[in-house]
C-alpha positions in Angstrom: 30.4 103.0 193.9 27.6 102.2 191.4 28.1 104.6 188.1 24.9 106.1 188.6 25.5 107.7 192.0 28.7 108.8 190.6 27.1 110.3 187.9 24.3 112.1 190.3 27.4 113.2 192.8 30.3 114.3 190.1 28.0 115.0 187.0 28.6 113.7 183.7 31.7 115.3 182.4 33.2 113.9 185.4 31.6 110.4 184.7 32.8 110.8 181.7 36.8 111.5 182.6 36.7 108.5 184.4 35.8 106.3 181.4 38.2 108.3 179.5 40.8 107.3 181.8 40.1 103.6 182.4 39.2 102.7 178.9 41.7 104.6 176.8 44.7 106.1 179.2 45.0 103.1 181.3 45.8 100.6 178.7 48.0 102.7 176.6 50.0 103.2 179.7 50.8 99.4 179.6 51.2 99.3 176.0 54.0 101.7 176.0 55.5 100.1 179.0 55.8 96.9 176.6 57.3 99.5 174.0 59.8 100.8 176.5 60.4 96.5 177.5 61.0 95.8 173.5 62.9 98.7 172.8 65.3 98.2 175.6 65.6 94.1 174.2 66.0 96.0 170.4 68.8 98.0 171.8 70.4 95.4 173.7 70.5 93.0 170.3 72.1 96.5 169.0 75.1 96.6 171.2 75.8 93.3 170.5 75.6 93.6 166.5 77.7 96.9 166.9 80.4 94.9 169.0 80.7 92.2 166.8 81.1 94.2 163.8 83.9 96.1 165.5 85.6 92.9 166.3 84.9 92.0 162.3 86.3 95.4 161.6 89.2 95.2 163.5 90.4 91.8 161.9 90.0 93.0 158.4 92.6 96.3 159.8 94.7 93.4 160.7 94.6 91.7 157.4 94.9 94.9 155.1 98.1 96.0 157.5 99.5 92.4 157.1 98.5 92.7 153.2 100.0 96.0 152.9 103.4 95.3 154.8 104.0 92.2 152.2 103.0 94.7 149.6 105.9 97.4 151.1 108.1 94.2 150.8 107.6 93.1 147.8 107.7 96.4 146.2 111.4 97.0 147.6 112.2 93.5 146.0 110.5 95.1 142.5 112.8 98.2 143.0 116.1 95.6 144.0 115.4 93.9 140.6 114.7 96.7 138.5 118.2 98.0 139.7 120.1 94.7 138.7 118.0 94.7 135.4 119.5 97.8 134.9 123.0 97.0 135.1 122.8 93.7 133.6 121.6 95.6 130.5 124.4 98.5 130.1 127.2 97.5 127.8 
């Protein structure tokens, strides 16, 4: 259909709707399509940041638990010696 005659049978404003609609609604339907396409990649990149910081996280639990058992150790070893410190020096 030639744009004239659809001018002449639907008026102007209608004419006018249509343009609206092909030029400016049209492509910012596919541009937020490739929004919604990147947004699902940057949340998929997300996931596996988050993942591999837990997996990060839960080896440095590991290490302070480790760190702190030697610590419980060696603190009862302290206590041990201060005791035979002790009764080396009484008369």
């Amino acid at each position: 259909m030639d744009w004239l005659k659809f001018v002449e049978q639907y008026g102007l404003a209608s004419a006018g709707l249509v343009a609206v609609f092909w030029y400016v609604v049209l492509p910012l339907k596919d541009r937020h399509i490739k929004f919604l396409d990147s947004t699902e990649e940057t949340n998929k990149s997300l996931a596996k940041t988050i993942e591999k910081q837990a997996e990060i996280l839960e080896g440095v639990q590991t290490g302070l638990e480790r760190m702190n058992s030697k610590i419980d150790k060696m603190e009862e070893v302290v206590e041990k010696l201060s005791v035979v410190t002790q009764h080396l020096r009484m008369p």
